[in-house]
Every structure is written in C-alpha cells, then in structure tokens.
C-alpha positions in Angstrom: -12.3 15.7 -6.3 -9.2 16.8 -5.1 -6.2 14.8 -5.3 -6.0 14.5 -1.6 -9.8 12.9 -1.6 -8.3 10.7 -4.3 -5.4 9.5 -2.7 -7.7 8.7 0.7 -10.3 6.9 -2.3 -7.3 4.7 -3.1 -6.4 3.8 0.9 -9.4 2.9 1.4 -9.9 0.8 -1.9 -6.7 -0.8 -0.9 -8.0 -1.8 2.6 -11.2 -3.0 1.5 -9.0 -5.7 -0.5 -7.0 -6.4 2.1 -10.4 -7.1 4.6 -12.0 -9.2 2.1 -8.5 -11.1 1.4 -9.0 -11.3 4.9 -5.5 -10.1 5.3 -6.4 -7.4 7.4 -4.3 -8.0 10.6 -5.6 -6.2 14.2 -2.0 -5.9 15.9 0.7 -4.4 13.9 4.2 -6.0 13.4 6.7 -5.6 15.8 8.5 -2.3 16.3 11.7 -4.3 15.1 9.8 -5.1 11.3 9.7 -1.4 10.6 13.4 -0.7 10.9 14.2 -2.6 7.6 16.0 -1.0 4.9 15.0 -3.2 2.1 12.4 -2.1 -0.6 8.6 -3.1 0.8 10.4 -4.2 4.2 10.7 -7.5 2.6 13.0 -8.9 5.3 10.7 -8.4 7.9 7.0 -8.4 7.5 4.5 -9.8 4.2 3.9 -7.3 1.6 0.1 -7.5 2.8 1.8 -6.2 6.4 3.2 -3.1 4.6 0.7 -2.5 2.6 -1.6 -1.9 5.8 0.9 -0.8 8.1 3.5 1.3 6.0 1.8 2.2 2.8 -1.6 3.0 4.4 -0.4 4.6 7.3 1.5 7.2 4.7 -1.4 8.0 2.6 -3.3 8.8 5.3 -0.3 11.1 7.1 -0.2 12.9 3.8 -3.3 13.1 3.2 -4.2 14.2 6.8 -1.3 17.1 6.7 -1.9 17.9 2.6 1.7 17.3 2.1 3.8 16.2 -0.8 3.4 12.7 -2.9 6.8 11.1 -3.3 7.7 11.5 -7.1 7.1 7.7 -8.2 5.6 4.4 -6.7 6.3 0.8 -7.5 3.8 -0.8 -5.4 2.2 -2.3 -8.4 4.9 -3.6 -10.2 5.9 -5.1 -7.0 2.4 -6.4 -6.2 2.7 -8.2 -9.5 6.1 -10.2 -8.8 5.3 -10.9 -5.2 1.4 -11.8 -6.1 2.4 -14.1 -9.1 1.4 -17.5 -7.4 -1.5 -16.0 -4.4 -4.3 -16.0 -7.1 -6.3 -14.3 -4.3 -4.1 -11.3 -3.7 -4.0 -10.6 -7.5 -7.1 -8.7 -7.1 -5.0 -5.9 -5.4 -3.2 -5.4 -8.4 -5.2 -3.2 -10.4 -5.8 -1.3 -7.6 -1.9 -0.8 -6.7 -1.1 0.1 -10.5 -3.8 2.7 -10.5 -2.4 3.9 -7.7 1.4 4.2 -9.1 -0.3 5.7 -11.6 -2.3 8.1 -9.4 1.4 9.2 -7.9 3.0 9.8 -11.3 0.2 12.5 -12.0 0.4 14.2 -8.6 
C-alpha cells in the first residue's frame, strides 16, 4: 500500500469516528469559520468541525493530486488536550496519533 492509500485509510478511519460520535455534520461551517488564524481554527468552529471540514478535506486534496505531506502534525496531541473531559471523543485519539505518526514517516 502506498502511502497515498494510507493516508485516504486514515481519512476515512477518522470519519468513521466522527459518524459514530455522531459528530458528522451535513452543512459545513460558515465561509467566515475558515478564515481563522489560530491553530485547529479554534476561534471559530469545534475541533470535530475541522477535523471534517479542514483536516479531511486536505487529505483527500493531497491524496487526490499525490502532492506533498506537510513535514509534522499535531492533531493528536491536540486531540488529547481538547478531548480530555468528552470521554466519547477519546476514541479519536489513537487514530489522530497514528496519524501524526503516519505524517512524520512520509
């Protein structure tokens, strides 16, 4: 497997979480929630938002056009601070980490 097939592997592990967090949203955020400059677009839209609408929609661009990984993530570590209290969100985690991981390698 390729590390384009593994990267779409890990999108669509991530929104198989999200769907049976049931945080799976239909309608995206408004336009306005994506021009945030702070880390995860914290000021503008739930982690679970980006996760679906920023993070996932990369992947898949990347994957889609074979380009270029960025050179680290931090989802996970992330995903652990902003998870520490939603005990049904922390089943992302693993996930995420593997996927920082994943990044690091590629």
């Amino acid at each position: 497997m390729d590390k384009y097939e593994q990267a779409a592997g890990y999108a669509d592990r991530i929104e198989a979480e999200l769907r049976a967090l049931g945080r799976w949203q239909d309608d995206p955020p408004p336009a306005e929630a994506f021009e945030s400059r702070r880390p995860f677009y914290g000021d503008t839209m739930a982690f679970t938002q980006w996760l679906q609408f920023v993070l996932l929609a990369r992947i898949r661009q990347v994957v889609a056009e074979k380009g270029a990984f960025p050179p680290h993530s931090e989802v996970g570590a992330y995903a652990v601070r902003e998870f520490d209290t939603d005990y049904d969100a922390q089943s992302l985690i693993p996930t995420l980490r593997e996927f920082d991981k994943f990044i690091e390698r590629h």
